[in-house]
N, C-alpha and C positions, 0 to 999 in steps of 0.2 A: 232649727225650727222645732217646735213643741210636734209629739208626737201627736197628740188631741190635733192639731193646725190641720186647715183642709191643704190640698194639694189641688191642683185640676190637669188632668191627662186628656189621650185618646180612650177611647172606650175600645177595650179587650173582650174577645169571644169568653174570656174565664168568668166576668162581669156576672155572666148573664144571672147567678142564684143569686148573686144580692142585687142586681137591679129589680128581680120579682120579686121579693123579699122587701124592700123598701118601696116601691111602685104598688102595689095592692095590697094600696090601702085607702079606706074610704075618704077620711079624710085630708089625704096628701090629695085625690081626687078632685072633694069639692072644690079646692084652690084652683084648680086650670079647667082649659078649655075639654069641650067634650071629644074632642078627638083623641085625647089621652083615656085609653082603656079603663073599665072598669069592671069586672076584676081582672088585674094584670099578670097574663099567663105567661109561661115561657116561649109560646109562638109570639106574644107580643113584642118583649125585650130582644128575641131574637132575629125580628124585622127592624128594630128599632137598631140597633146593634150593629145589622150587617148593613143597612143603610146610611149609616156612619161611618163606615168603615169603607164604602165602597163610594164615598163624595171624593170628587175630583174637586183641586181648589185648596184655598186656606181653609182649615177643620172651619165649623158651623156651630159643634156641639163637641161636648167636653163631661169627663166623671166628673161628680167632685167626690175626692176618696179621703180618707181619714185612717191613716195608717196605713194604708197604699188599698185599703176595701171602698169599693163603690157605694156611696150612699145617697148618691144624688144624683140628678144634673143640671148643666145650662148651658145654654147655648144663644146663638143669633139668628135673629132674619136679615135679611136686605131687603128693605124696600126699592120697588122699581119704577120706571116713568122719572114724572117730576119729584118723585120722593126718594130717588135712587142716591141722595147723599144723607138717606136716613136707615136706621136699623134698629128692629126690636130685639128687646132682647127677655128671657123668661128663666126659669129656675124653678125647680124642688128638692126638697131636703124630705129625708125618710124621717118619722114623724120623734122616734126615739132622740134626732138629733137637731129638734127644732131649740129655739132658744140661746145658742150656742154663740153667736156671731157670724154662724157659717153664711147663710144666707146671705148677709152683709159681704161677707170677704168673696161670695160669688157675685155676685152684680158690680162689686170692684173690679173683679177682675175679668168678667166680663165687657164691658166697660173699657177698660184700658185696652184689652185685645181688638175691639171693635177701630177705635181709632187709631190706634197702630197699625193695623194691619190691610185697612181700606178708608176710600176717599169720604169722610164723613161727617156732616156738618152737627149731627144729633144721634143719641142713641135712645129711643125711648120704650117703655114699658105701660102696661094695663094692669089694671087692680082691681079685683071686685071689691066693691063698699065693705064688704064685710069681712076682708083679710087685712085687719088695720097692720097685725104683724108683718105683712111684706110691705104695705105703704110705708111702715117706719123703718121697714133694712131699705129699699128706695131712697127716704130722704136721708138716713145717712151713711150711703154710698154718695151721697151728693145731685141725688136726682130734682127737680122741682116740681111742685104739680102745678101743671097747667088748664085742668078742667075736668072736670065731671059728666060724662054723660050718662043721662036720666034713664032709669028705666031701660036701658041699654043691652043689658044680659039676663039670658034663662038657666039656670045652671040649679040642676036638681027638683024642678018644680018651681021654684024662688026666681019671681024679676027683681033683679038686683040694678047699681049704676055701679058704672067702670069708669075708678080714677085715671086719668092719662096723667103722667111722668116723664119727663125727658131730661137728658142729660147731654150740654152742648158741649161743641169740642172747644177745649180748656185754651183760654189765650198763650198762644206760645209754641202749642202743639201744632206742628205742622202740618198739614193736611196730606195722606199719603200719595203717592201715585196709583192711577187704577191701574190694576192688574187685569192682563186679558185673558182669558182661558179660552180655545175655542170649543165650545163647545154645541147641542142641538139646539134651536131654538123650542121652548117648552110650554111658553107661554101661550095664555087663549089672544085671538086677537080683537079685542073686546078695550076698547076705547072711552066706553060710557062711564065705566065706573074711578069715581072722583078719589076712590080710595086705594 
């Protein structure tokens, strides 16, 4: 494997100076949701980190490193209810290492880890209108778009629409078995919402 090639691990306590080091920054910011800090301290990456590190289960969340250094991440959701044989999935690369592939070779391999490793008929993603660079690592990781919602996002002042993306499980690919974990129940008990 080329040295430059991303890798994807667990995330290490050593992480932490270049997860803040590539995490705060404005513009790795605008790309996602606002629950990702800005500006990103070392209490941040440090809760982020040990949150990681302390999920019971198959990992959720992954470096992506470049030379065995953190530069990034990605990771998954599970959707739950009737959407529970779906999962999102997201990603950032520190901004020094955009353009690269990398992106693409995360949402691959996020992606393949998804349906491997749980029961899942779709993996899909959100896009703000104005990140055409992650819609194109998307469609050639293999994703399709499937719709546009309008006016959908506030992200920095700016109403933006958010491309939906999904990625089905590939003919062939067997559907895994669910794995049980026992664990607390965590969820609200709140039925209304359709999403």
């Amino acid at each position: 494997m080329p040295p430059d090639a991303p890798t994807f691990r667990s995330w290490r306590s050593s992480d932490l100076a270049a997860l803040v080091h590539h995490a705060n920054s404005r513009n790795v910011w605008l790309q996602l949701r606002d629950r990702f800090p800005h500006p990103y301290t070392a209490p941040d990456g440090e809760d982020y980190i040990g949150r990681c590190q302390a999920h019971v289960g198959p990992a959720l969340d992954f470096a992506i490193a470049i030379g065995g250094a953190a530069i990034g991440a990605v990771g998954m959701r599970r959707r739950d209810d009737v959407h529970r044989r779906s999962a999102r999935i997201g990603y950032w690369i520190g901004e020094e290492f955009w353009g690269r592939g990398i992106g693409t070779a995360a949402a691959r391999f996020i992606t393949d880890y998804a349906f491997a490793t749980f029961p899942l008929e779709r993996v899909e993603a959100g896009v703000f209108d104005r990140n055409t660079a992650s819609a194109r690592v998307l469609e050639k990781a293999g994703f399709a778009l499937e719709g546009r919602q309008v006016r959908a996002v506030c992200k920095a002042g700016r109403i933006g629409d958010l491309l939906l993306y999904a990625h089905l499980r590939p003919a062939g690919v067997p559907l895994v078995k669910e794995i049980e974990i026992d664990l607390p129940d965590s969820s609200a008990d709140d039925d209304t919402d359709p999403d």
